[in-house]
PDB file of N, CA, C and O in Angstrom:
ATOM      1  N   UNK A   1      -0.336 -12.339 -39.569  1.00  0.00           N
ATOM      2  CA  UNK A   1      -0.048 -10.935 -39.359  1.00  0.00           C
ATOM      3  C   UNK A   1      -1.040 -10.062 -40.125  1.00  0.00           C
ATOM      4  O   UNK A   1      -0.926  -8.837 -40.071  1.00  0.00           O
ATOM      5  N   UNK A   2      -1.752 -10.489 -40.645  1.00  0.00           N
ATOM      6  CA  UNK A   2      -2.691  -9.321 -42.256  1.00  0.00           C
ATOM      7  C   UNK A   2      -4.002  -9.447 -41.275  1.00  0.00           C
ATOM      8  O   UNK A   2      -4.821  -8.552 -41.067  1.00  0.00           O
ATOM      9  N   UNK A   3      -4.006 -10.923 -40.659  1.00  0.00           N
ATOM     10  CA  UNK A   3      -5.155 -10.258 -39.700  1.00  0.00           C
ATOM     11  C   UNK A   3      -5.285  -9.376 -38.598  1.00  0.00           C
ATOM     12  O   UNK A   3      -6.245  -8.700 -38.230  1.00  0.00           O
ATOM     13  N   UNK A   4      -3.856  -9.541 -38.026  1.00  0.00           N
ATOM     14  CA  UNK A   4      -4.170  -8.405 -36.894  1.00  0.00           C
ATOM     15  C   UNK A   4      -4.143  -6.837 -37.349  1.00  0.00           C
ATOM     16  O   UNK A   4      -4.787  -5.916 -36.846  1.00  0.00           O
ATOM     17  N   UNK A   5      -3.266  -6.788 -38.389  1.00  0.00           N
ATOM     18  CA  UNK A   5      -3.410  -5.729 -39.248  1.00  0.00           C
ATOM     19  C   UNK A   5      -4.757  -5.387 -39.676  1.00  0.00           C
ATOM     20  O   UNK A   5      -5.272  -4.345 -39.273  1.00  0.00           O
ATOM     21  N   UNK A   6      -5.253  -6.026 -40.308  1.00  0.00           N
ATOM     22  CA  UNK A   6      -7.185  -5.842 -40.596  1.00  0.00           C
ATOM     23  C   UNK A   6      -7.596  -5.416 -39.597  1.00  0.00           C
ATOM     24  O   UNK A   6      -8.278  -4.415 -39.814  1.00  0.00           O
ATOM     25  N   UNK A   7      -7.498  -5.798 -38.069  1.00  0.00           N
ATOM     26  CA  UNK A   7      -8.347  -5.753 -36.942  1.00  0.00           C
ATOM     27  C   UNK A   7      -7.480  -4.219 -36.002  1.00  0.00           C
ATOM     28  O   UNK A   7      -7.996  -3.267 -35.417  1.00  0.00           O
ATOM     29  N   UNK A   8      -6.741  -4.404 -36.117  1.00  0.00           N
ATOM     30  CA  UNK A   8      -5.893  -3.018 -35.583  1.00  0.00           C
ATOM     31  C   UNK A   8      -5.955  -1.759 -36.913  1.00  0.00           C
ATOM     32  O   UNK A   8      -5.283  -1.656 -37.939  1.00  0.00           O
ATOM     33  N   UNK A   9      -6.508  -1.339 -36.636  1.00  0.00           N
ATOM     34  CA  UNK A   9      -6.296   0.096 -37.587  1.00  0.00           C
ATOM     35  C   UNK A   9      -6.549   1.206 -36.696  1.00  0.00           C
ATOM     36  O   UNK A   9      -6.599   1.044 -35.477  1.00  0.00           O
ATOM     37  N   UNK A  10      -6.752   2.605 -37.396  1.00  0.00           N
ATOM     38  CA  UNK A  10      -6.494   3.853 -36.716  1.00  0.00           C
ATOM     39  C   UNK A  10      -7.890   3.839 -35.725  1.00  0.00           C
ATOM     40  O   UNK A  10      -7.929   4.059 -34.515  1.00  0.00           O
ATOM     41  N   UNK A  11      -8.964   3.524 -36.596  1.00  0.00           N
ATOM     42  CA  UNK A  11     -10.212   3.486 -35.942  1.00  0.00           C
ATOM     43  C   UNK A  11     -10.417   2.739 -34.539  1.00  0.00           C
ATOM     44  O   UNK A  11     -11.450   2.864 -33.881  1.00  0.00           O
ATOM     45  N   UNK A  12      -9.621   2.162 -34.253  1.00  0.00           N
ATOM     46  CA  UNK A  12      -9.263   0.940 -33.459  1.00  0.00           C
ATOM     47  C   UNK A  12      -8.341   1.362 -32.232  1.00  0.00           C
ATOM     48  O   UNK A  12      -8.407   0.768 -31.155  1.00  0.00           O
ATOM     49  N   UNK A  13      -7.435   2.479 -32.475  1.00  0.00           N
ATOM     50  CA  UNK A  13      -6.674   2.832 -31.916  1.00  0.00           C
ATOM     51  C   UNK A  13      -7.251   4.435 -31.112  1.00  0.00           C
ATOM     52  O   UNK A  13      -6.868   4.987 -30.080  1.00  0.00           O
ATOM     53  N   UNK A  14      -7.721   4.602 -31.559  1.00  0.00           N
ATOM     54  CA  UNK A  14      -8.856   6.521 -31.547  1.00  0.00           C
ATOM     55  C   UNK A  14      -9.646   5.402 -30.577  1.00  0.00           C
ATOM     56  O   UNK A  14      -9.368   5.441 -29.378  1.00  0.00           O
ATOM     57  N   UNK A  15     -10.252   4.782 -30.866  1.00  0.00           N
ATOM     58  CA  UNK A  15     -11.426   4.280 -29.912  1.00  0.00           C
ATOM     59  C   UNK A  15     -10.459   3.509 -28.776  1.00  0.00           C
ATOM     60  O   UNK A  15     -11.175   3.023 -27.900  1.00  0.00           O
ATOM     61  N   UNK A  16      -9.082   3.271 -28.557  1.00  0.00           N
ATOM     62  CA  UNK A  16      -8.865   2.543 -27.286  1.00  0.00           C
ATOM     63  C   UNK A  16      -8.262   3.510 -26.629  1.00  0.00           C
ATOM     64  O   UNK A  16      -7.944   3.350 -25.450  1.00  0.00           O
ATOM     65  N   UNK A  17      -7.974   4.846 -27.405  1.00  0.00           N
ATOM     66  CA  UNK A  17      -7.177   5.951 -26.668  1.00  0.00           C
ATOM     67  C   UNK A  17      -8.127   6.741 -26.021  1.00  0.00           C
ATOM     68  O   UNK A  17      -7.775   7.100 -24.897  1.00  0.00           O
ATOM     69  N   UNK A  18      -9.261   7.133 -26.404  1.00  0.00           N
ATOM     70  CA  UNK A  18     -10.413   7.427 -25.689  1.00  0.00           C
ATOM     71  C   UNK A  18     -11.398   6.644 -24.610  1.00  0.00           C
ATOM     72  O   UNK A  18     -11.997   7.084 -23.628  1.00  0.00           O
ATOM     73  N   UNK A  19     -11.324   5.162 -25.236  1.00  0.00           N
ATOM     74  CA  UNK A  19     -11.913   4.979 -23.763  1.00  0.00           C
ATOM     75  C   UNK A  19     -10.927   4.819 -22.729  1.00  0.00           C
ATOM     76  O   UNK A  19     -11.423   4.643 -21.616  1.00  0.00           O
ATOM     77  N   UNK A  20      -9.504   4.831 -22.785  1.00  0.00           N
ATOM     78  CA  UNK A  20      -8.319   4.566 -21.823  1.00  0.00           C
ATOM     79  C   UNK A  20      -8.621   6.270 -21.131  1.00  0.00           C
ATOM     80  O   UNK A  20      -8.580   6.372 -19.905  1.00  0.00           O
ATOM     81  N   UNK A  21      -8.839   7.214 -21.764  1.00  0.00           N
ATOM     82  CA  UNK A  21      -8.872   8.484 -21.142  1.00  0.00           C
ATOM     83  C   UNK A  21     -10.342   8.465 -20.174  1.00  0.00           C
ATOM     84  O   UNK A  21     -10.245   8.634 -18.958  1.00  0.00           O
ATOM     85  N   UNK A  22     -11.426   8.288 -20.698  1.00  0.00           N
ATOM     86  CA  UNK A  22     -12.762   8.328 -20.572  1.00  0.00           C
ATOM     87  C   UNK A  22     -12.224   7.214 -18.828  1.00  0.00           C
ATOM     88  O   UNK A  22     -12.361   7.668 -17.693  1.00  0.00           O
ATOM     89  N   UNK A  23     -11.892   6.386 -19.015  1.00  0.00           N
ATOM     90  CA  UNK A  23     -11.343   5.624 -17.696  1.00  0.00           C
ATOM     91  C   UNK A  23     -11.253   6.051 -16.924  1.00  0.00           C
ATOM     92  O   UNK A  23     -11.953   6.127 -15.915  1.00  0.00           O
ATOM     93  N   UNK A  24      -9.691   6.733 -17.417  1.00  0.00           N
ATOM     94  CA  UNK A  24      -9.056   7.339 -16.057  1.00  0.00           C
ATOM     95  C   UNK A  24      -9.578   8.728 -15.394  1.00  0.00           C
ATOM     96  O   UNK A  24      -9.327   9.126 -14.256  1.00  0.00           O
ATOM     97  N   UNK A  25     -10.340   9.345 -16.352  1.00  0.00           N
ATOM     98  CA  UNK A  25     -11.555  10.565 -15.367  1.00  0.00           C
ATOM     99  C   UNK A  25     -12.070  10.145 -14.799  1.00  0.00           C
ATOM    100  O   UNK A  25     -12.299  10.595 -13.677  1.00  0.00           O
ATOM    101  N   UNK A  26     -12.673   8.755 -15.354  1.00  0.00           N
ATOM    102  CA  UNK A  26     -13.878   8.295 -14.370  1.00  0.00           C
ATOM    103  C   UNK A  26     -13.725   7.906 -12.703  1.00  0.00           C
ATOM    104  O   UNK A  26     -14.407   8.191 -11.719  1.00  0.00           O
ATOM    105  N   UNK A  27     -12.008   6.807 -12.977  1.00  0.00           N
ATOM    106  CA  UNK A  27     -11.675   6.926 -11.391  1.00  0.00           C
ATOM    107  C   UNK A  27     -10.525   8.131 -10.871  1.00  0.00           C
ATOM    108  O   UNK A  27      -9.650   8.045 -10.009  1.00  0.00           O
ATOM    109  N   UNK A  28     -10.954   9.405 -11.867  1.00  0.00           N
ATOM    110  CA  UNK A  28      -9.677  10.445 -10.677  1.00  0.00           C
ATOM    111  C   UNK A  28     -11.141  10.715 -10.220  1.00  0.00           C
ATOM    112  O   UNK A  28     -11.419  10.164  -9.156  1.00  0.00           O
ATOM    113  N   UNK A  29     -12.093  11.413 -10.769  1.00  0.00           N
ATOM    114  CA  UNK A  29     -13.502  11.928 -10.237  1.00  0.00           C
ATOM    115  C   UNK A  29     -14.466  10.983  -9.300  1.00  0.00           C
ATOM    116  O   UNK A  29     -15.409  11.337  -8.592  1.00  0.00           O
ATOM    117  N   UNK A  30     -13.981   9.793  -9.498  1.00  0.00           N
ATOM    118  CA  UNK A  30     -14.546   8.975  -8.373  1.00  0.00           C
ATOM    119  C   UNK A  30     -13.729   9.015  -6.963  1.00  0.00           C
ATOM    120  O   UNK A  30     -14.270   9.114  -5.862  1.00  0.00           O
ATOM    121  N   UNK A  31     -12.544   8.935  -7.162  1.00  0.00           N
ATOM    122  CA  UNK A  31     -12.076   8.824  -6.045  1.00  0.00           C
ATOM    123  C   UNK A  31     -12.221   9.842  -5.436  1.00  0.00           C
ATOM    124  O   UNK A  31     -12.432   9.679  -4.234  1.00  0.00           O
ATOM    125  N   UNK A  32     -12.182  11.186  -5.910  1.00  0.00           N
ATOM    126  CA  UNK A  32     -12.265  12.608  -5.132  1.00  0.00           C
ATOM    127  C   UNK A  32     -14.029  12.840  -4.666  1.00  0.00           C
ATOM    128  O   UNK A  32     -14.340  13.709  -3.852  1.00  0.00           O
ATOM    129  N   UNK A  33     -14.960  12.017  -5.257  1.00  0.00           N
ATOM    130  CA  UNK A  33     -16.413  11.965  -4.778  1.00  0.00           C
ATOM    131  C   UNK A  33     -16.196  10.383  -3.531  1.00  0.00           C
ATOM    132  O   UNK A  33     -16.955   9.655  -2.893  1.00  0.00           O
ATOM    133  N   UNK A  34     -15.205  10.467  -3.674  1.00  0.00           N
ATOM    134  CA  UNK A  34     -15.416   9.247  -2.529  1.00  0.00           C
ATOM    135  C   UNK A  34     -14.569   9.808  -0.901  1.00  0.00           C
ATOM    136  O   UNK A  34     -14.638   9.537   0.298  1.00  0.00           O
ATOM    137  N   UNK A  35     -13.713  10.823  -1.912  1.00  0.00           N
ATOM    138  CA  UNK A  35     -13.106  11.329  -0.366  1.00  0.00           C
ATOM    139  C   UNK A  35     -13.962  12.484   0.236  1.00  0.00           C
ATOM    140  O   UNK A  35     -13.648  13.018   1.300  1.00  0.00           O
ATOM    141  N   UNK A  36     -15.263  12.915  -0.626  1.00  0.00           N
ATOM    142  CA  UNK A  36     -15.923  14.412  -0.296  1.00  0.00           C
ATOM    143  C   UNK A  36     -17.392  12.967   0.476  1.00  0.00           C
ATOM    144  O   UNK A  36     -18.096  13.110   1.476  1.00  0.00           O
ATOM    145  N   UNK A  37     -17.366  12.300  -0.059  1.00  0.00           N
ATOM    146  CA  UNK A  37     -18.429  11.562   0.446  1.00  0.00           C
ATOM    147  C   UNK A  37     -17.901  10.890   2.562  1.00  0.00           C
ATOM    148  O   UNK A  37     -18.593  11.148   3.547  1.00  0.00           O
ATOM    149  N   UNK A  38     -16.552  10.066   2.581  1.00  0.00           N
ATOM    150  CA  UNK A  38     -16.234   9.928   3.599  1.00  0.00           C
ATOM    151  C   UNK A  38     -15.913  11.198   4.366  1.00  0.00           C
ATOM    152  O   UNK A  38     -16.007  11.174   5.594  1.00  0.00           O
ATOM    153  N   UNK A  39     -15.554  12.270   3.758  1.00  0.00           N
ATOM    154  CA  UNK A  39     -15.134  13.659   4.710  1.00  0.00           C
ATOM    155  C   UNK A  39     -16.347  14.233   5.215  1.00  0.00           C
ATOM    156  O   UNK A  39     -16.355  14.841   6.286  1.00  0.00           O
ATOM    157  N   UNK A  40     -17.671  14.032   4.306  1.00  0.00           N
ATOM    158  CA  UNK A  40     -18.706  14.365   5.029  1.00  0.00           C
ATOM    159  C   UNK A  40     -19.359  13.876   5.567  1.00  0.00           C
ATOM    160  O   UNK A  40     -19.997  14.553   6.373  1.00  0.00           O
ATOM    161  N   UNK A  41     -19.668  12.251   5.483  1.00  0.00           N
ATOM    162  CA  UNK A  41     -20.601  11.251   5.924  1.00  0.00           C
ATOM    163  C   UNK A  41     -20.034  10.806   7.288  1.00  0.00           C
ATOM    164  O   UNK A  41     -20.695  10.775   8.326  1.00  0.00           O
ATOM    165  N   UNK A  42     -18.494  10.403   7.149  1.00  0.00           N
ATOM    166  CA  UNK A  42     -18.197   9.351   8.068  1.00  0.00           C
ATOM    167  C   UNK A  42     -17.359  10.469   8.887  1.00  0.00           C
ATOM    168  O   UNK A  42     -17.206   9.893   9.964  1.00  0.00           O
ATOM    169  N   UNK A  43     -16.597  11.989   9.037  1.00  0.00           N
ATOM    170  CA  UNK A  43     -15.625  12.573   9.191  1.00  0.00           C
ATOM    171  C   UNK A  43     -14.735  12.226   9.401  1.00  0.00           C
ATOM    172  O   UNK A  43     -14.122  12.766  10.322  1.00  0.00           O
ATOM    173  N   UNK A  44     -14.102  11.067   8.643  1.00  0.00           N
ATOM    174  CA  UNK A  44     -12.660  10.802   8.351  1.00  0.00           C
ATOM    175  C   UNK A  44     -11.796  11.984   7.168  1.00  0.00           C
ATOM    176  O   UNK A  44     -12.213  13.077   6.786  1.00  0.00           O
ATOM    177  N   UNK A  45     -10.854  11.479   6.906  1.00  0.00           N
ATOM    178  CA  UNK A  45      -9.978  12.476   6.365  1.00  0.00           C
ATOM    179  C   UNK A  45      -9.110  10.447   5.764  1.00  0.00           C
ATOM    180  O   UNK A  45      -8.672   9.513   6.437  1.00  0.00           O
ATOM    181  N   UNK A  46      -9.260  10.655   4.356  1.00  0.00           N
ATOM    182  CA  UNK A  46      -8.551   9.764   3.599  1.00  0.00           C
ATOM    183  C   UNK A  46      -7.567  10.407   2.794  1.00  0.00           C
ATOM    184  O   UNK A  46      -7.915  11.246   1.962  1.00  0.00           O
ATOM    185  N   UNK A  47      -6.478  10.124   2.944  1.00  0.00           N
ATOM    186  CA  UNK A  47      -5.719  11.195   1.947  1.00  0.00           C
ATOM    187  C   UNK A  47      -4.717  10.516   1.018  1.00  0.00           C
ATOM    188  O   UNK A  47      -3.802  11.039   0.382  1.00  0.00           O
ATOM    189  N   UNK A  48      -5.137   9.066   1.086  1.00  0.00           N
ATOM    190  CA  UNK A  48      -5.251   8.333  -0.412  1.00  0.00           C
ATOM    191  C   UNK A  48      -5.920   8.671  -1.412  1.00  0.00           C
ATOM    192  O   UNK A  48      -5.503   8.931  -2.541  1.00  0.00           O
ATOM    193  N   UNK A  49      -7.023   8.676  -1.003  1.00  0.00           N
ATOM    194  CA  UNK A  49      -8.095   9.085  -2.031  1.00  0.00           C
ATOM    195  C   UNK A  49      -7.590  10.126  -2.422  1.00  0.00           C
ATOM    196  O   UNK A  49      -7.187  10.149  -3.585  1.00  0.00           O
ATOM    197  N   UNK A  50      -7.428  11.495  -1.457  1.00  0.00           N
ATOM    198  CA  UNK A  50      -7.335  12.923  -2.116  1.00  0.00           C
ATOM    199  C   UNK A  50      -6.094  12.906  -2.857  1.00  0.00           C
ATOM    200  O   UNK A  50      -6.081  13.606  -3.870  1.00  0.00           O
ATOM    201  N   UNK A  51      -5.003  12.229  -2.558  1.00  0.00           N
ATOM    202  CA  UNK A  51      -3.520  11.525  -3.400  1.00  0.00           C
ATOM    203  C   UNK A  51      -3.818  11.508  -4.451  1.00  0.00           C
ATOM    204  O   UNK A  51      -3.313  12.297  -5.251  1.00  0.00           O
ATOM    205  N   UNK A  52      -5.192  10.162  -4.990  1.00  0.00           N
ATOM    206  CA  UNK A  52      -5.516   9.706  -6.232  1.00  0.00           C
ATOM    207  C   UNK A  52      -6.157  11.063  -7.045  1.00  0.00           C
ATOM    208  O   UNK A  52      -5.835  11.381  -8.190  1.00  0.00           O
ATOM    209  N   UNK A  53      -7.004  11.687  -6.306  1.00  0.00           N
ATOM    210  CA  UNK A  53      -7.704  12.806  -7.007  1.00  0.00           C
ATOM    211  C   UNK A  53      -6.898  13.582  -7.520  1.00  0.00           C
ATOM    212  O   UNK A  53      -6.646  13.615  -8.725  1.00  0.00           O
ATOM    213  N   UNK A  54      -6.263  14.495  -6.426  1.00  0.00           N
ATOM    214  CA  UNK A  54      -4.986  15.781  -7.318  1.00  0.00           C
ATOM    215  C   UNK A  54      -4.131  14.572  -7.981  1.00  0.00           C
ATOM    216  O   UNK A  54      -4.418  14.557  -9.178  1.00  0.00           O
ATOM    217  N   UNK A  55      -3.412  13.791  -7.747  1.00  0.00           N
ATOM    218  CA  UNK A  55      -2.310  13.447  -8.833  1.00  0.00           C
ATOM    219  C   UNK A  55      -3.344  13.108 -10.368  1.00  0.00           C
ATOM    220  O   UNK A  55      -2.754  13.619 -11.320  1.00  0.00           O
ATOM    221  N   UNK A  56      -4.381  12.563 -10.729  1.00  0.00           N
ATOM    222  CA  UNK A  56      -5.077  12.840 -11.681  1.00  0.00           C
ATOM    223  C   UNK A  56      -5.460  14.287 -11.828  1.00  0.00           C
ATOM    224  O   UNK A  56      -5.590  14.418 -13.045  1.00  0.00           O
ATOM    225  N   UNK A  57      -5.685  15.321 -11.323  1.00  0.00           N
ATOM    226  CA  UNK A  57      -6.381  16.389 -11.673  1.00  0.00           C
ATOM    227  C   UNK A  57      -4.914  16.890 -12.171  1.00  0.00           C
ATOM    228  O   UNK A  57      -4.937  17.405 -13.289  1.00  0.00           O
ATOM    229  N   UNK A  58      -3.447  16.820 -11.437  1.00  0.00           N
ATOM    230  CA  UNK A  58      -2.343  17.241 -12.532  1.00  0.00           C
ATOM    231  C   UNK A  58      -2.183  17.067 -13.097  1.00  0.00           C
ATOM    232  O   UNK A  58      -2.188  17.976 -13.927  1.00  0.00           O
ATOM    233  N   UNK A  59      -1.771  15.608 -13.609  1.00  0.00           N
ATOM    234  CA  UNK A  59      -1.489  14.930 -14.742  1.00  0.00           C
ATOM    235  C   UNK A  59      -2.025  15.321 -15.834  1.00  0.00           C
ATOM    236  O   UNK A  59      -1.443  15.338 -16.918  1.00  0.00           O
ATOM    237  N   UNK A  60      -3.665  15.810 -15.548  1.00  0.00           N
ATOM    238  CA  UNK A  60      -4.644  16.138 -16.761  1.00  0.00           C
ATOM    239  C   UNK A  60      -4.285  17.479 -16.922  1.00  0.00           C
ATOM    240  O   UNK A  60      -3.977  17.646 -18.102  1.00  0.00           O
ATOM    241  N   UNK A  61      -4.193  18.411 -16.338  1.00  0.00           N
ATOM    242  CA  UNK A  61      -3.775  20.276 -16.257  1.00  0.00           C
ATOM    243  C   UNK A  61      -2.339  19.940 -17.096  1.00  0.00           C
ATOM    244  O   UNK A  61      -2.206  20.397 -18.231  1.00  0.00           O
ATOM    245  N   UNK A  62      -1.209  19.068 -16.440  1.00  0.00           N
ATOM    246  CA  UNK A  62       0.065  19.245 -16.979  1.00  0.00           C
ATOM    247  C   UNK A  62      -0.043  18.757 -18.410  1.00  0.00           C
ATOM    248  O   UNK A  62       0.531  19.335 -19.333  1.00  0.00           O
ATOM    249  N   UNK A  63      -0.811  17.656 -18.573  1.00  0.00           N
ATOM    250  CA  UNK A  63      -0.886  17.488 -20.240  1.00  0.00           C
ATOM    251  C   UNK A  63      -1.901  18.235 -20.865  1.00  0.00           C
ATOM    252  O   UNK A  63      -2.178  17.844 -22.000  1.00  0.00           O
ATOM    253  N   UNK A  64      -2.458  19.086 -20.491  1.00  0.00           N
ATOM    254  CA  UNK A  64      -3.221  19.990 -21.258  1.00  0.00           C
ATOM    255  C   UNK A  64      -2.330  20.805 -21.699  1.00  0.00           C
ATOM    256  O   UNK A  64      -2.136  21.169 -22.859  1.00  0.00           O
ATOM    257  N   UNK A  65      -1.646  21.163 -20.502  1.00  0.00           N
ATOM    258  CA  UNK A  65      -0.804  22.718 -21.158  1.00  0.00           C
ATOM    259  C   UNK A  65       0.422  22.009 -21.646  1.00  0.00           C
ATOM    260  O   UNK A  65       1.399  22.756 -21.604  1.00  0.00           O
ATOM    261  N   UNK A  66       0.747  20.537 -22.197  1.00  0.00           N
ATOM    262  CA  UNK A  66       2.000  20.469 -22.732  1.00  0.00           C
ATOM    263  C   UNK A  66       1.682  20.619 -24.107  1.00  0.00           C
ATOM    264  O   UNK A  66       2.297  21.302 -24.926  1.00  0.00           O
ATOM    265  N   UNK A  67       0.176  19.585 -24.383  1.00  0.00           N
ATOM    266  CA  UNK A  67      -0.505  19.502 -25.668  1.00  0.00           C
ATOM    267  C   UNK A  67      -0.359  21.125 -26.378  1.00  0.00           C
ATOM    268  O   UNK A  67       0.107  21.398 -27.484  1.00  0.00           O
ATOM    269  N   UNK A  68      -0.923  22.072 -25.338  1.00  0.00           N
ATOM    270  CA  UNK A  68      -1.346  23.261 -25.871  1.00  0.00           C
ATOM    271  C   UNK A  68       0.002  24.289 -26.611  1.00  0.00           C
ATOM    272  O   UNK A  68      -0.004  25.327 -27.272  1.00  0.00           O
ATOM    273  N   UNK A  69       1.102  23.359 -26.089  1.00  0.00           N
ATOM    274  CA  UNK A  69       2.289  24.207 -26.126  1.00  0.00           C
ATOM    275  C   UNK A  69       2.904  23.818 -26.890  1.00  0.00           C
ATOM    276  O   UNK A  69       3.571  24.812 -27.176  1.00  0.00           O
ATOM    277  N   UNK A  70       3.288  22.915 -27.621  1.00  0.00           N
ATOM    278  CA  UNK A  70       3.422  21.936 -28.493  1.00  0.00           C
ATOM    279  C   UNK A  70       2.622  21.550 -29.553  1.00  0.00           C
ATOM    280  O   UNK A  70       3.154  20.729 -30.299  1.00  0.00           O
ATOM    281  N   UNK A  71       1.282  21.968 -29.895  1.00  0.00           N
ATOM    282  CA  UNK A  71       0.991  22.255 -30.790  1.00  0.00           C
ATOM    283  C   UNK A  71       0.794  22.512 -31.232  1.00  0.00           C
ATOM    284  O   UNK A  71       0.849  21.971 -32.337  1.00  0.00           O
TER     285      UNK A  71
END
């Protein structure tokens, strides 16, 4: 147990909470460049993709303004 303790600390935790965020922008903003890419390339209409995009683009707005309100 003293080792995982050694190996888990705050520094450890800051760096997995950021790249877990850094992630999930990467695929809400991908998926919404993937539905502007098929809406213009192929003229389909995917609205999975655009699903994945806004439900990330809320999630991020709604925890902005909970953070902001709350602290």
């Amino acid at each position: 147990m003293r080792l995982i303790s050694r190996l888990v600390d705050e520094r450890f935790l800051d760096r997995r909470r950021r790249s877990t965020s850094v992630a999930g922008i990467t695929g809400g903003v991908l998926a919404l460049c993937l539905f502007e890419w098929r809406l213009l390339v192929d003229h389909t209409l995917n609205w999975d993709l655009l699903a994945v995009g806004l439900v990330f683009v809320l999630v991020k707005l709604a925890m902005m303004t909970w953070y902001y309100l709350t602290d």
